[in-house]
N, C-alpha and C positions, 0 to 999 in steps of 0.2 A: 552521774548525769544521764549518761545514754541505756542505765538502767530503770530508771525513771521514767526515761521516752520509750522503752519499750513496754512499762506498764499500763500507760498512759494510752499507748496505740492498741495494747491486748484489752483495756477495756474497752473504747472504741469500736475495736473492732469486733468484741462480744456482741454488739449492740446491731452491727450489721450484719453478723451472724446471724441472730436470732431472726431479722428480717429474709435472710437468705434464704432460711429455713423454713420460714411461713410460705417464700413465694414457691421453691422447689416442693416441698409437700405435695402444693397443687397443680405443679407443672408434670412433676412426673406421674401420676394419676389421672390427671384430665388433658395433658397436653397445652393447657391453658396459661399463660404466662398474666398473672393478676397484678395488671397496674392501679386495682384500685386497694392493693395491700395498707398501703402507706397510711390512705384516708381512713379505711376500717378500722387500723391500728389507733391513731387521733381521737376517733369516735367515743372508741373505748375508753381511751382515758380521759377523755372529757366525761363521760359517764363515769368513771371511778372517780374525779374530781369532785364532780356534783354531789355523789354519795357521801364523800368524805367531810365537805363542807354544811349540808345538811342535816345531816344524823351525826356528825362527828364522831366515825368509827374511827380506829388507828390505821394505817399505810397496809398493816398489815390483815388488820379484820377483812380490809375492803377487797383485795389480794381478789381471795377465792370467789366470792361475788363475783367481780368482774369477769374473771377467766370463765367462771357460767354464762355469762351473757354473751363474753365473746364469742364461744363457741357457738348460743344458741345464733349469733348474728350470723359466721359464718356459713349454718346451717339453711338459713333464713338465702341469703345471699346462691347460696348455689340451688336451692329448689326454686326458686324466683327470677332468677335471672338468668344462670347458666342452664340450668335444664332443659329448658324448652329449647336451648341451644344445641344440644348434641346431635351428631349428625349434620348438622352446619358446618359451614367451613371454618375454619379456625377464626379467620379473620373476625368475621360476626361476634363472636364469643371475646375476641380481644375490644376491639370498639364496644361492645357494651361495658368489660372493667372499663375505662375509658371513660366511658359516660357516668359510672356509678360512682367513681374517683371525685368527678364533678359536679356531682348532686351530694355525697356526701359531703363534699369540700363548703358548700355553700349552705347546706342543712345547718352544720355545727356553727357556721358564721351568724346564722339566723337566728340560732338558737342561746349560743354560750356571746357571740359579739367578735369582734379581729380583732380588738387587743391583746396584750399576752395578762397570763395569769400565772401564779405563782402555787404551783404545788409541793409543799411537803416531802421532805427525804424522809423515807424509813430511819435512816443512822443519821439524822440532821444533831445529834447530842453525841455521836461517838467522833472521839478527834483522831486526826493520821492516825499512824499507827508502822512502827518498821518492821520489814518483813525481809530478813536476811540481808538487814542493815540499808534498808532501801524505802524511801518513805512513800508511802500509801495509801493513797485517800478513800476513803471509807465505800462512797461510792461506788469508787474503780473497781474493788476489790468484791464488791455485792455483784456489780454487772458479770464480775469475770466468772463468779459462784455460779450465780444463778443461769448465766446460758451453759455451762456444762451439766450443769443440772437438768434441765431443757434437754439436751441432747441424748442424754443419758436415758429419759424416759422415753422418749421418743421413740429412740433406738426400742428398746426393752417391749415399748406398745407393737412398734412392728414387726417384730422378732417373735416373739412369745407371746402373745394372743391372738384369740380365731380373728377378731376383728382386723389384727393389725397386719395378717398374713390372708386373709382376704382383699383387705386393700392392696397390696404388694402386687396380688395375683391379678387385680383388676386393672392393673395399671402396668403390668404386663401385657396380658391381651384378652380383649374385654371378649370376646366370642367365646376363647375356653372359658374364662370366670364363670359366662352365662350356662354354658352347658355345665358346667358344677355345680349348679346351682346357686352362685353369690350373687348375693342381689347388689349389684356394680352401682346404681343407686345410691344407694346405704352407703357403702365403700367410698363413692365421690365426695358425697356429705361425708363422713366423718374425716378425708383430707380438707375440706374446706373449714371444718372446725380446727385442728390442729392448727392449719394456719394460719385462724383465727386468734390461737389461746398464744401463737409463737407470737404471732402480732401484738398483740394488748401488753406481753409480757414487754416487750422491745418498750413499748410506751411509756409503761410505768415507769420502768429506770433510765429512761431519758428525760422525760417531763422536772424531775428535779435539779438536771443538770441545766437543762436549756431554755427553760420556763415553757409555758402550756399555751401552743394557741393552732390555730389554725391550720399553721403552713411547716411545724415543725417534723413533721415525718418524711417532706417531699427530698430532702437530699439524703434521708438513711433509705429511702426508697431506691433511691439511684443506687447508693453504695450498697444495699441489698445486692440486686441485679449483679453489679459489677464483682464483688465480693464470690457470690459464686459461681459466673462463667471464669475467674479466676482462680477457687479452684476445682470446678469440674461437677456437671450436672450428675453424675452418678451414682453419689449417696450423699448420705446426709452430715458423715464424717468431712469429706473432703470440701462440700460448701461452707460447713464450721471452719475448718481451716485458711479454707480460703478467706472467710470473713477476718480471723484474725491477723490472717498475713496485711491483706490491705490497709488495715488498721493501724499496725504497725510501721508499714511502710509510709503511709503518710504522716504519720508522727515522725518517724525520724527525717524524712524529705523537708516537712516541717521548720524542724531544728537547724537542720545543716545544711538545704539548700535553698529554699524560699517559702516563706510563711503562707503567703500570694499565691502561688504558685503550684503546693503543694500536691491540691487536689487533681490539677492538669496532669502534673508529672508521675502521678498515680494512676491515672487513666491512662496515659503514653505507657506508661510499663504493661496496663494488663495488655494494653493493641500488641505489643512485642509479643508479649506471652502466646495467646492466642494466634497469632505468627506465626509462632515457633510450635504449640502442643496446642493446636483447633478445640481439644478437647478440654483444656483447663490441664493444669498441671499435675491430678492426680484424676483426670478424669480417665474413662476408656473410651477408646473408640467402638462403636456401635457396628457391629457386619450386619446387614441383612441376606438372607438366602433367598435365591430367587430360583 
């Protein structure tokens, strides 16, 4: 049983991962904390629903498709909106996610309707399946794959390529970047694509869990956020973690202490946390030299 709820919460909490990931990408690069993730994410897979229903590609044709558009939205999204931001005060830059949250939110309503709609599992024909005598729903087990997969590349793009080690540097401190000559530009866009491609991905493998509509990204948005000041802004391992710990913690909170209840008493744990380590659990604390 309680191995069960801990698969259950480690998929879950894959899924808030992956949002955790789109939002830190572009918090730590631009400083910018993107509350309009959730709705970009929605967008997307109403775009990848559309395409699927249309042309009737497979779950999977439409995959890479999408992940191109969302990047180029991403892109789109921080030369258009965030740009002419920089140098502004932060505040500015957050009130606009804010406002684009709400124009996207009501574009897809205009466009796809508020009803829910029903999207297509990739493994909708594969049945459980026991994984060290512990049963497994197909699903579970896709989300768990696929955000370590996610992570894995992510990691590898910022690590070992010029692009993904100029963003790093740009989002370190954008005055040396510039005298390096990184065009910190380029560098912001291609964080805003990343967490564009983490977003859409989040999408896809929720949309067949929860059905497809309008409003369904706005609480893995929260648990994004909270996911990883839980645990700790400072890479992109420890926001994964962090997402699956919450994950799991509320599955089992779930189980054995209140169904109702669950998500509160998940919230009250990270406020302790944050109590207790400001920084998130595996976060570091930050010195400046003055």
């Amino acid at each position: 049983m309680i191995a069960e709820l801990i698969i259950g919460g480690l998929a879950s909490g894959s899924l808030y991962a992956l949002i955790a990931i789109a939002i830190v990408l572009v918090l730590q690069a631009t400083d910018i904390p993107n509350f309009a993730q959730g709705e970009m994410s929605m967008f997307s897979t109403f775009v990848a629903y559309t395409i699927l229903n249309r042309y009737g590609l497979s779950w999977w044709g439409v995959l890479p498709l999408t992940l191109v558009l969302a990047a180029i939205q991403g892109v789109i999204v921080q030369q258009v909106v965030i740009r002419p931001l920089l140098g502004a005060p932060v505040l500015n830059a957050v009130i606009a996610t804010l406002g684009l949250n709400i124009a996207l939110h009501s574009l897809a309503a205009m466009i796809w309707g508020a009803q829910t709609h029903v999207m297509q599992s990739p493994l909708a024909d594969v049945p459980n399946f026991k994984f060290f005598g512990v049963n497994v729903a197909p699903d579970s087990a896709l989300s768990i794959v696929v955000s370590v997969a996610m992570i894995l590349i992510f990691t590898l793009v910022l690590r070992h390529t010029r692009a993904g080690i100029a963003l790093r540097a740009a989002s370190q401190n954008q005055a040396v970047a510039k005298l390096m000559g990184i065009p910190i530009n380029r560098a912001f866009a291609m964080a805003w694509a990343m967490g564009a491609v983490a977003g859409a991905v989040a999408g896809l493998l929720v949309a067949p869990i929860v059905f497809l509509d309008v409003n369904m990204m706005s609480p893995l948005l929260i648990k994004g956020f909270a996911g990883a000041v839980l645990g700790g802004l400072g890479s992109l391992g420890s926001v994964f973690v962090g997402g699956l710990m919450l994950g799991v913690i509320e599955n089992l909170m779930s189980a054995y202490i209140s169904a109702s209840f669950s998500e509160a008493l998940s919230f009250l744990l990270i406020i302790f946390v944050l109590i207790v380590a400001p920084s998130g659990i595996f976060g570091r604390v930050k010195t400046k030299k003055v």
